[in-house]
DOMIRO-464597 format. One line per field, with one value per atom (N, C-alpha, C, O): atom name; residue number from 1; x, y, z. Coordinates in steps of 0.05 Angstrom, whole numbers, plus 5000, padded with zeros to 4 digits. Example, Ala and Ser with C-alpha at 12.3 -4.5 7.8 and 13.67 -1.06 7.14 Angstrom:
nupa <- N:CA:C:O:N:CA:C:O $
fidren <- 1:1:1:1:2:2:2:2 $
X <- 5264:5246:5264:5285:5257:5273:5258:5268 $
Y <- 4886:4910:4934:4934:4955:4979:5001:5023 $
Z <- 5156:5156:5156:5169:5142:5143:5157:5161 $
END
This chain:
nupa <- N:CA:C:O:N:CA:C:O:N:CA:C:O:N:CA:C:O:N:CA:C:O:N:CA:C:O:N:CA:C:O:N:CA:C:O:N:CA:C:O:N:CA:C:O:N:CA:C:O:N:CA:C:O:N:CA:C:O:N:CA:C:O:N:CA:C:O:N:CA:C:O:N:CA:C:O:N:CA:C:O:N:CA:C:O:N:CA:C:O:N:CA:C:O:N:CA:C:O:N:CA:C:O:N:CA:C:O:N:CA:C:O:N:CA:C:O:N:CA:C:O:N:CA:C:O:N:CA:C:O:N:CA:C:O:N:CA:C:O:N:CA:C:O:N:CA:C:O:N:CA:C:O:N:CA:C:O:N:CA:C:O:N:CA:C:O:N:CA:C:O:N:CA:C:O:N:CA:C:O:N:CA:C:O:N:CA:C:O:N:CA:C:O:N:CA:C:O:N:CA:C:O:N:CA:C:O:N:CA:C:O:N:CA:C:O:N:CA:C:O:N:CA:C:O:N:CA:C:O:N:CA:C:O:N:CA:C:O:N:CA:C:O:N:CA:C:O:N:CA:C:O:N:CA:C:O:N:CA:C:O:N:CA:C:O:N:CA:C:O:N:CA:C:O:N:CA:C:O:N:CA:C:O:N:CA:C:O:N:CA:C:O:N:CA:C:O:N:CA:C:O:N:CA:C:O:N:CA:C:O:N:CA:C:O:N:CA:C:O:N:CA:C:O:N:CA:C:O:N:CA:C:O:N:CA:C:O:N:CA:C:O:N:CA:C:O:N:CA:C:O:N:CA:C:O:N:CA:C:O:N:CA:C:O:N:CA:C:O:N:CA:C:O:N:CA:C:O:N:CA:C:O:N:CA:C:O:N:CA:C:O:N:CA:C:O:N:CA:C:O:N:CA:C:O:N:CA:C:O:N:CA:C:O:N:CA:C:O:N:CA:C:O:N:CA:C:O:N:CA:C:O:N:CA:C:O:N:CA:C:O:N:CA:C:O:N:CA:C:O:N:CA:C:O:N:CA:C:O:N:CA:C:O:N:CA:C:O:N:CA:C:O:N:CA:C:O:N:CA:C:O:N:CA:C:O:N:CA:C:O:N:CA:C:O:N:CA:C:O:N:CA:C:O:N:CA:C:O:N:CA:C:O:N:CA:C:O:N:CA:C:O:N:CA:C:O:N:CA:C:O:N:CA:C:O:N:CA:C:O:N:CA:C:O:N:CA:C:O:N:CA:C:O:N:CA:C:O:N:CA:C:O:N:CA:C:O:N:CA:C:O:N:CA:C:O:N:CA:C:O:N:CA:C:O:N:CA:C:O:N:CA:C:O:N:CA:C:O:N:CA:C:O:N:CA:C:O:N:CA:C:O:N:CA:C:O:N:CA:C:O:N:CA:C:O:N:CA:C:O:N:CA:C:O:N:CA:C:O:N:CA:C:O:N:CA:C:O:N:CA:C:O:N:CA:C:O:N:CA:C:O:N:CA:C:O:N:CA:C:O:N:CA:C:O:N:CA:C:O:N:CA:C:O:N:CA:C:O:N:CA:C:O:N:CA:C:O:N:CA:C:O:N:CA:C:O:N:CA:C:O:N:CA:C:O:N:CA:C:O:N:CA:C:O:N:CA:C:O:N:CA:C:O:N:CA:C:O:N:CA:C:O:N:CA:C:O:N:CA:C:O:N:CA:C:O:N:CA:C:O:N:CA:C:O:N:CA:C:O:N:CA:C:O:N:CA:C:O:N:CA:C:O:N:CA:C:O:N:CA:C:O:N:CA:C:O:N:CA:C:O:N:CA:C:O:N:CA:C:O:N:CA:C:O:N:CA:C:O:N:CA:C:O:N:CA:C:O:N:CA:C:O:N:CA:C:O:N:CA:C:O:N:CA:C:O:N:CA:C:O:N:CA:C:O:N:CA:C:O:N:CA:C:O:N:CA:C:O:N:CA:C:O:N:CA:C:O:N:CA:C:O:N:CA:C:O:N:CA:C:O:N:CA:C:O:N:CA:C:O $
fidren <- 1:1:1:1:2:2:2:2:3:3:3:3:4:4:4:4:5:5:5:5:6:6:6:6:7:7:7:7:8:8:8:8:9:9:9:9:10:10:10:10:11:11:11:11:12:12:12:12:13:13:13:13:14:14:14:14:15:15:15:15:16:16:16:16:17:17:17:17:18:18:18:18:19:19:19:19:20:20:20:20:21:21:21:21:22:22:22:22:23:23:23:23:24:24:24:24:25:25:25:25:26:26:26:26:27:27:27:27:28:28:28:28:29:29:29:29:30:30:30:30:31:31:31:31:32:32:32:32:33:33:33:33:34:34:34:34:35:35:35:35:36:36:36:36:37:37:37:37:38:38:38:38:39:39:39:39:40:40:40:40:41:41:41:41:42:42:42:42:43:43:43:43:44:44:44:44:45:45:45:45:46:46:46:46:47:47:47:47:48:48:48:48:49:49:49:49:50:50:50:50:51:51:51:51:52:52:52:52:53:53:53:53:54:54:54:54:55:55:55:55:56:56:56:56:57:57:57:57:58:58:58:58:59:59:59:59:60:60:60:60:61:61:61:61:62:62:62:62:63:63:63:63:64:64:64:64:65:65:65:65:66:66:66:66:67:67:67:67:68:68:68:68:69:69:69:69:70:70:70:70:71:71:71:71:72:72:72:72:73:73:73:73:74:74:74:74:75:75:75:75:76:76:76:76:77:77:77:77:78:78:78:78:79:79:79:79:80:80:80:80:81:81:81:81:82:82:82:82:83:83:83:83:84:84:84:84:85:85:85:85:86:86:86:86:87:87:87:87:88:88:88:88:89:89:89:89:90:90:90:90:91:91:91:91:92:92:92:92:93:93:93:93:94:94:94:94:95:95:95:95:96:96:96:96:97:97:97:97:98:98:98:98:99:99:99:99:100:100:100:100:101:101:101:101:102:102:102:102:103:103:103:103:104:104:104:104:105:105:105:105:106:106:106:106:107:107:107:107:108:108:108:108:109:109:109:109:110:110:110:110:111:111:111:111:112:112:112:112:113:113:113:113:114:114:114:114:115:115:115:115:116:116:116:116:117:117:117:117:118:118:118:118:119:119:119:119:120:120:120:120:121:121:121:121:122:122:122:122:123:123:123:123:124:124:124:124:125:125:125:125:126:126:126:126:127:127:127:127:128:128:128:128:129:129:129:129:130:130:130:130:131:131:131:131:132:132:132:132:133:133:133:133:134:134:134:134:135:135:135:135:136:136:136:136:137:137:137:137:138:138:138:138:139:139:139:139:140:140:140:140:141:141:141:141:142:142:142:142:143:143:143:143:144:144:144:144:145:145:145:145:146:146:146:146:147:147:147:147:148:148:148:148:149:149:149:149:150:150:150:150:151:151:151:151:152:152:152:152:153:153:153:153:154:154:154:154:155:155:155:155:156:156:156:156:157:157:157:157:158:158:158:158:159:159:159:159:160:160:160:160:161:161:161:161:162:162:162:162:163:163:163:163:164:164:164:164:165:165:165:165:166:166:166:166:167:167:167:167:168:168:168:168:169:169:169:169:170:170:170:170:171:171:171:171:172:172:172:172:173:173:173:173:174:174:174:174:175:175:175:175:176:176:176:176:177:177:177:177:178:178:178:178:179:179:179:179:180:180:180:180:181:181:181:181:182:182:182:182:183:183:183:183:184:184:184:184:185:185:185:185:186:186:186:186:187:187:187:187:188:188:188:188:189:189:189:189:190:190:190:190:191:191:191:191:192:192:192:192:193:193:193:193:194:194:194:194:195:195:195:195:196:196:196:196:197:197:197:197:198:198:198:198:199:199:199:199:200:200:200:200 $
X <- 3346:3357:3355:3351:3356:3355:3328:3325:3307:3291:3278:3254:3289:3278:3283:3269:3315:3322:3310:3315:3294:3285:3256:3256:3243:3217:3216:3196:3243:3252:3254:3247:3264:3277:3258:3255:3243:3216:3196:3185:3195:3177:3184:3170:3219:3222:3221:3221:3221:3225:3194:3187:3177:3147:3139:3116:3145:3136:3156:3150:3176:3177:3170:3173:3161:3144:3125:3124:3104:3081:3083:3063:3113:3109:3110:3097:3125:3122:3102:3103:3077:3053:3030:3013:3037:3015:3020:3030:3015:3013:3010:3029:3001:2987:3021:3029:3032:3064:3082:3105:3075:3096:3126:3148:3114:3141:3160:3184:3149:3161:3184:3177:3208:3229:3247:3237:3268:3295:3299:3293:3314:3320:3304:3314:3282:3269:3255:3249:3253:3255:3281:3279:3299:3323:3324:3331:3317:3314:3296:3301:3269:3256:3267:3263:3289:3296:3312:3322:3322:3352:3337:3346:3318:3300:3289:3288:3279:3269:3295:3296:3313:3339:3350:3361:3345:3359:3327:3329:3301:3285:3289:3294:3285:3293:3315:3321:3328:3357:3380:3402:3362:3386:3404:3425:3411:3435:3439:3421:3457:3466:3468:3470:3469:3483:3516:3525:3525:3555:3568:3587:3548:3555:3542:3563:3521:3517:3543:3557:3545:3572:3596:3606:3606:3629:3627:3644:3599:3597:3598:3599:3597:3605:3628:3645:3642:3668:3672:3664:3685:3698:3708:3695:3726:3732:3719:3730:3690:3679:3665:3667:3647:3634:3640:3621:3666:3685:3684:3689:3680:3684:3664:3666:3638:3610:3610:3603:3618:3609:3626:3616:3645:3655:3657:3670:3641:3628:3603:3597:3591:3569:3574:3556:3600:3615:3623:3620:3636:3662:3634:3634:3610:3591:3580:3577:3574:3555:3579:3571:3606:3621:3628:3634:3628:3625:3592:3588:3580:3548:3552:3544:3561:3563:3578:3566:3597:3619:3614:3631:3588:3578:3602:3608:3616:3633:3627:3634:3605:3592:3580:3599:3559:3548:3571:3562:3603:3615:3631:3648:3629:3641:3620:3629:3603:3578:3575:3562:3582:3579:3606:3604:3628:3652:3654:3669:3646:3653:3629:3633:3610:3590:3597:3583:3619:3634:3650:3655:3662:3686:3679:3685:3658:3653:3625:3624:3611:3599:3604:3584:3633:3634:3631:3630:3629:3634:3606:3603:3579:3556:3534:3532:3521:3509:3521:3519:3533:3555:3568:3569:3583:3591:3582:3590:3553:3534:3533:3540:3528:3527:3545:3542:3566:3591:3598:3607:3592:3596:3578:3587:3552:3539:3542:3531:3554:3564:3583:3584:3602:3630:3620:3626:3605:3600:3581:3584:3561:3543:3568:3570:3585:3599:3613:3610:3637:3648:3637:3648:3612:3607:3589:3585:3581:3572:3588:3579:3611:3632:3638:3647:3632:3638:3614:3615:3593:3568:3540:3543:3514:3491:3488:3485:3489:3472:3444:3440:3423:3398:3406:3395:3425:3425:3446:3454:3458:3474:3443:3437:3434:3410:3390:3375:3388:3378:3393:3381:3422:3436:3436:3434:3439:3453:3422:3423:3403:3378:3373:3371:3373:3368:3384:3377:3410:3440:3422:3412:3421:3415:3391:3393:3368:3344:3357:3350:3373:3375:3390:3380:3420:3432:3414:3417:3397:3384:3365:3361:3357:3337:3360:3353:3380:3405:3420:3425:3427:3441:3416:3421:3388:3374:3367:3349:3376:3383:3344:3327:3333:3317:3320:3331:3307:3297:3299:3309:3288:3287:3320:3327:3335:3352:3387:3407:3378:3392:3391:3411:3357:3347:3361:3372:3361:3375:3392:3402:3412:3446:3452:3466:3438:3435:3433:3452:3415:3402:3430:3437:3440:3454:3488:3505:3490:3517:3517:3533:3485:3494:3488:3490:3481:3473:3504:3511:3525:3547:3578:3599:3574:3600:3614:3609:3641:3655:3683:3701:3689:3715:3720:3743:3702:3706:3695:3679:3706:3690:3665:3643:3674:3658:3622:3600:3635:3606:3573:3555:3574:3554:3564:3588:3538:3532:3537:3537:3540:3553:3588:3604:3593:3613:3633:3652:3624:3636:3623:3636:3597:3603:3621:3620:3644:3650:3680:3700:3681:3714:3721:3740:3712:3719:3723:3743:3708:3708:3729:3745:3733:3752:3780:3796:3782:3806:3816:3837:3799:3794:3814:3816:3826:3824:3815:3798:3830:3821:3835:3823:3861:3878:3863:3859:3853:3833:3812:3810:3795:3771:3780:3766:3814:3821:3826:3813:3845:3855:3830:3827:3814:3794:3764:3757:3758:3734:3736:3714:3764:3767:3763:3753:3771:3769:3739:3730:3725:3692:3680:3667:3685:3679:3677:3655:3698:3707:3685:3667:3688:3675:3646:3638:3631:3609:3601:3582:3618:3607:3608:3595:3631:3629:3602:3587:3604:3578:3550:3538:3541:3524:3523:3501:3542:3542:3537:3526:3547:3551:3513:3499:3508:3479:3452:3435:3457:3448:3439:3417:3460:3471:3458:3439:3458:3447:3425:3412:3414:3379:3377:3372:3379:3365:3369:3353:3377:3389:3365:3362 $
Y <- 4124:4142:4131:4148:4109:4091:4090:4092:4088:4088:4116:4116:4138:4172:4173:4181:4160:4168:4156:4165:4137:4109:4141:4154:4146:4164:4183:4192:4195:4228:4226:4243:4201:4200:4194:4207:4173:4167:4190:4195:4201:4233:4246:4248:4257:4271:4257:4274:4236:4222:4226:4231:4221:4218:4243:4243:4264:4297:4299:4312:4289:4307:4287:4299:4259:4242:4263:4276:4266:4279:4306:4315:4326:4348:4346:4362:4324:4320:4307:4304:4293:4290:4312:4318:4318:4340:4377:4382:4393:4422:4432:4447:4434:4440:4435:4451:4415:4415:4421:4412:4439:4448:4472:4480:4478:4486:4466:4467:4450:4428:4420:4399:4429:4426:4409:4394:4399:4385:4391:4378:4424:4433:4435:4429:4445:4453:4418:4420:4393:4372:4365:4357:4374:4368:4384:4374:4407:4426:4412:4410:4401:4389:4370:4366:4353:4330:4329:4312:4357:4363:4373:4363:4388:4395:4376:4376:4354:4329:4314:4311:4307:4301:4306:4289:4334:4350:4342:4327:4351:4355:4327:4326:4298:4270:4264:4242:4279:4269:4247:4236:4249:4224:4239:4226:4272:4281:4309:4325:4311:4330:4362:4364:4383:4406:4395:4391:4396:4393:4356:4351:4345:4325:4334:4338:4342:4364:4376:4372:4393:4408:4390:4393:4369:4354:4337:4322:4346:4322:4338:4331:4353:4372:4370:4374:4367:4366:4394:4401:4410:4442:4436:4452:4422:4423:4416:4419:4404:4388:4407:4419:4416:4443:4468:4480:4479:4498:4484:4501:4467:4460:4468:4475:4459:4454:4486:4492:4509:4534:4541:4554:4536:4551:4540:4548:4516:4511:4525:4519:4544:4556:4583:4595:4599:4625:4618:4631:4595:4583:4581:4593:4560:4556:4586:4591:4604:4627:4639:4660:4635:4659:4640:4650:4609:4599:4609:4606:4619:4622:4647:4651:4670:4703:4706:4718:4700:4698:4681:4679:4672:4656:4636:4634:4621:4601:4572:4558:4572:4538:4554:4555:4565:4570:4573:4560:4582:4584:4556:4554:4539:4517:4492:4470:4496:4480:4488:4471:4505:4512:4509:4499:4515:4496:4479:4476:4453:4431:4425:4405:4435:4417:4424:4414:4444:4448:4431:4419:4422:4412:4388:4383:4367:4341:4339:4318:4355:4351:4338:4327:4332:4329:4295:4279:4297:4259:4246:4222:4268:4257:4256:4276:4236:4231:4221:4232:4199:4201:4219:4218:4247:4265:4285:4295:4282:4309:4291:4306:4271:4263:4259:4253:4264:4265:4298:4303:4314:4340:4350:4363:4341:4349:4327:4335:4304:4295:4303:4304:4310:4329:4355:4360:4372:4393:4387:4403:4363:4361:4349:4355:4331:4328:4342:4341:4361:4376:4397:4404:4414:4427:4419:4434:4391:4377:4366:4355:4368:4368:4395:4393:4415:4439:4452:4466:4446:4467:4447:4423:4457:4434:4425:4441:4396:4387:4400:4405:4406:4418:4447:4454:4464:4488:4484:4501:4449:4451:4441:4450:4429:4419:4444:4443:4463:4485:4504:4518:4508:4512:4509:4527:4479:4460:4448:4437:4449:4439:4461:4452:4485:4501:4484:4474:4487:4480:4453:4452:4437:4408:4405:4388:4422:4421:4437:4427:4459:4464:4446:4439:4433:4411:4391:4382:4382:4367:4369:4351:4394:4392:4404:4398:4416:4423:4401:4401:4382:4350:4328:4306:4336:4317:4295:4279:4291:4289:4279:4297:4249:4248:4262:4249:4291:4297:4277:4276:4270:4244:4234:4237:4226:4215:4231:4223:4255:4285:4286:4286:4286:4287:4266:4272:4246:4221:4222:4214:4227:4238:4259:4255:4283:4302:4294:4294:4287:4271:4250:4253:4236:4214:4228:4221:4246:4259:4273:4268:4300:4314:4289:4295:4262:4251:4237:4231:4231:4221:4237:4238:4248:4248:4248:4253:4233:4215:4227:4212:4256:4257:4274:4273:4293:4320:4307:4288:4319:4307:4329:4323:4357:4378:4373:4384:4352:4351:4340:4342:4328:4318:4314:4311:4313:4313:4290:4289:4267:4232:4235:4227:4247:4247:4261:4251:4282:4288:4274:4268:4269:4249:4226:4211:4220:4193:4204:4189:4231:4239:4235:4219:4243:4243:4213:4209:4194:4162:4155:4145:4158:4148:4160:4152:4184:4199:4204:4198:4214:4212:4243:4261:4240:4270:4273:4259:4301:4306:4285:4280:4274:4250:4233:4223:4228:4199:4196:4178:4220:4213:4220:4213:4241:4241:4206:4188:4207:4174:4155:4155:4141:4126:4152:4148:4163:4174:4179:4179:4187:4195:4171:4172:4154:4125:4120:4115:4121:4113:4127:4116:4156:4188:4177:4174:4168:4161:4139:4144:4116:4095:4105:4105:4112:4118:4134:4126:4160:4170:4166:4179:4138:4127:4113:4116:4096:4075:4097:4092:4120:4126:4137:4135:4148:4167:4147:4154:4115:4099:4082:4084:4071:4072:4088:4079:4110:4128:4131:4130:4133:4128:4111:4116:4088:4052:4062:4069:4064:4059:4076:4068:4104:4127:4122:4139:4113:4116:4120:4124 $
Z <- 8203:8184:8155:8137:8150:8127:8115:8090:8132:8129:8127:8120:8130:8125:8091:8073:8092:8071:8043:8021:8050:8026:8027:8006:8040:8044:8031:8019:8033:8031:7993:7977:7988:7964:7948:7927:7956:7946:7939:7917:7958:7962:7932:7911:7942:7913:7887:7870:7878:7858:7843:7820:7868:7856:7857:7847:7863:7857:7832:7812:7832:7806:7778:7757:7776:7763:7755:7734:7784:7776:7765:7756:7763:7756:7727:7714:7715:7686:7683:7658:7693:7683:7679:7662:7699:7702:7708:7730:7695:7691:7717:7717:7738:7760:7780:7796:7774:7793:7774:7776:7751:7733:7754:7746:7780:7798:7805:7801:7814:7827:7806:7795:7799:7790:7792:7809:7786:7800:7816:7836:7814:7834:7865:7887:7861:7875:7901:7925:7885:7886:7916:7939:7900:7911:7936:7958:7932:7963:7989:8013:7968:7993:8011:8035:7988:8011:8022:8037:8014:8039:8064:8084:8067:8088:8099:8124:8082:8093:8112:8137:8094:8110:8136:8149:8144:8162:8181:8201:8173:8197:8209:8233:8189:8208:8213:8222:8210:8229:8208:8213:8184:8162:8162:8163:8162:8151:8170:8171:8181:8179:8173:8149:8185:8167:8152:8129:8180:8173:8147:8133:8154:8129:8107:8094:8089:8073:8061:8040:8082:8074:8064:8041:8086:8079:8052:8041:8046:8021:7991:7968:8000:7977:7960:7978:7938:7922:7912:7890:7930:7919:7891:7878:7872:7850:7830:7808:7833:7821:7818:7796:7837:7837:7821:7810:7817:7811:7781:7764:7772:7751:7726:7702:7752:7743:7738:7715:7759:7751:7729:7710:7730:7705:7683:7664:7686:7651:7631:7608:7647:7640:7632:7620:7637:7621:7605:7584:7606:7575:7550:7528:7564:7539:7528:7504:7549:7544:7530:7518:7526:7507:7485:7464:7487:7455:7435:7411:7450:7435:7430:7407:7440:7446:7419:7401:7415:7399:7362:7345:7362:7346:7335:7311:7362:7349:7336:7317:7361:7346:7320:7304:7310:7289:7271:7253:7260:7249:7251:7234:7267:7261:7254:7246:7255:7246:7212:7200:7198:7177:7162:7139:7168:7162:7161:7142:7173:7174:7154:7140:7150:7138:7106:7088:7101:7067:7074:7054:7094:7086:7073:7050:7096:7100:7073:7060:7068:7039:7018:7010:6999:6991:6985:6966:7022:7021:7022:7026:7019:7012:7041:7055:7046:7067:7089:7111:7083:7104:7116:7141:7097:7102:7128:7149:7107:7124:7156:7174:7165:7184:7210:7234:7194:7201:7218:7240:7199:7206:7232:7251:7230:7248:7274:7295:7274:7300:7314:7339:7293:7307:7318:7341:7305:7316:7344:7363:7349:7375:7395:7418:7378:7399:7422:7447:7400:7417:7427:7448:7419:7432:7461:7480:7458:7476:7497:7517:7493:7512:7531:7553:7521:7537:7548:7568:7537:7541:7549:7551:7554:7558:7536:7517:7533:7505:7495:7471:7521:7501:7490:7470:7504:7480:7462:7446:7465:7433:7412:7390:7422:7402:7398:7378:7413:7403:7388:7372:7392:7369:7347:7330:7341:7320:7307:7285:7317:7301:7268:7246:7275:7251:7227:7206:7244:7221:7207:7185:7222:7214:7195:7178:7197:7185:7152:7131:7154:7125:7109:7088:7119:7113:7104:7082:7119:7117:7085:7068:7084:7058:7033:7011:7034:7023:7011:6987:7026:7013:7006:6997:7011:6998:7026:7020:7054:7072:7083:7080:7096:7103:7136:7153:7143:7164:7192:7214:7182:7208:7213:7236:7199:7196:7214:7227:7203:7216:7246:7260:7257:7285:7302:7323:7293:7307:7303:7324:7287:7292:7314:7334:7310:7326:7352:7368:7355:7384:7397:7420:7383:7390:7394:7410:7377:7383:7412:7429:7415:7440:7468:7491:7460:7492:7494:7517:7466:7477:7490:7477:7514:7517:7545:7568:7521:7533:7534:7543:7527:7523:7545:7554:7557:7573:7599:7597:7631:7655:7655:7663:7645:7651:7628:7627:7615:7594:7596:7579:7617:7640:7656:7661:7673:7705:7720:7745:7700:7711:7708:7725:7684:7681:7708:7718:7713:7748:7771:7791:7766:7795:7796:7815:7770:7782:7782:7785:7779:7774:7803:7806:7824:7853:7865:7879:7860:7861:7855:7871:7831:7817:7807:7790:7826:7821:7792:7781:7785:7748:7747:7764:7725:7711:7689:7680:7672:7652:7626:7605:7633:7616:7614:7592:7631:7642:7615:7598:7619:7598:7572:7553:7568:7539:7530:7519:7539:7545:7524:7500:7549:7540:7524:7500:7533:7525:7506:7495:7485:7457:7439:7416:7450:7436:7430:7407:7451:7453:7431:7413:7432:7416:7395:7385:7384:7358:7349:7333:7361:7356:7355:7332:7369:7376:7349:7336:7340:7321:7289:7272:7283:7270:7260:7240:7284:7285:7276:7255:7296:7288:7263:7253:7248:7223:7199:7178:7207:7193:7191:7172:7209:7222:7200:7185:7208:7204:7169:7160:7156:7121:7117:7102:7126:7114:7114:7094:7148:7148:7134:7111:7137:7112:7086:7077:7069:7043:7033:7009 $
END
């Protein structure tokens, strides 16, 4: 069984390698990845139907789905776009720093509730006018951008690591306010701060 499973895993890992090399396995998906080796699983005998099932986390799951209405009615509602544009009057006046500032808070939190790539498909427009608006090197924006939506630390619902370890670790939602706000903080300091120096 150990040995199906080192095969099975291997299998999908290197199909979906090759689907991002090459055009021709542009189907071959995550998902679709992931289907094969539950089939693979089940035909050699590593797994189960019924462990499959038992391995499943109902709340974790429940969580995962109903983070994808909450995001689709923050975008419907054009709330990030109206808080992305607030914050960047407020925090303006404090310069480059400022601007960098604004647009981490905005990748952050909305990167806490929703996927980071459609906050970066959101929040890129915002960033590119800011950017030529405060005088702002381009480059300099992208990598804030970039570095705000890959950090978060404060929500379990805000990546896909962040709930696999809630069940492990009997985590809740205190848990990652608790510590993860601390990190938040730090993290977007450092980068906003980072960011100012090298660009100036």
């Amino acid at each position: 069984r150990s040995f199906g499973a080192v095969i099975g895993a291997a299998a999908a890992i290197g199909i979906f390698v090759g689907s991002s090399m090459n055009h021709k396995l542009a189907n071959f998906t995550l998902t679709c990845n992931l289907i094969i080796l539950m089939i693979f699983f089940l035909a050699t005998g590593t797994m189960t139907l019924h462990g499959m099932y038992s391995a499943v986390n109902s709340p974790v799951l429940l969580t995962m789905v109903g983070a994808f209405p909450l995001g689709e009615a923050i975008q419907s509602v054009g709330l990030d776009v109206w808080a992305g544009k607030t914050l960047i009057k407020v925090f303006a006046p404090l310069g480059n720093f400022g601007c960098f500032l604004a647009i981490y808070l905005v990748c952050a939190v909305l990167s806490n509730l929703i996927s980071n790539i459609a906050v970066i498909a959101m929040v890129a427009p915002v960033s590119v006018q800011m950017a030529a608006a405060q005088n702002v090197p381009l480059r300099a924006m992208v990598i804030c951008t970039t570095l705000a939506t890959s950090a978060v630390f404060t929500f379990p619902i805000g990546h896909q690591t962040n709930l696999m370890v809630v069940p492990l670790g009997n985590y809740g939602w205190g848990d990652f306010l608790k510590v993860g706000t601390m990190f938040q903080i730090l993290h977007g300091i450092g980068c906003c701060f980072l960011c100012t120096v090298m660009f100036h």
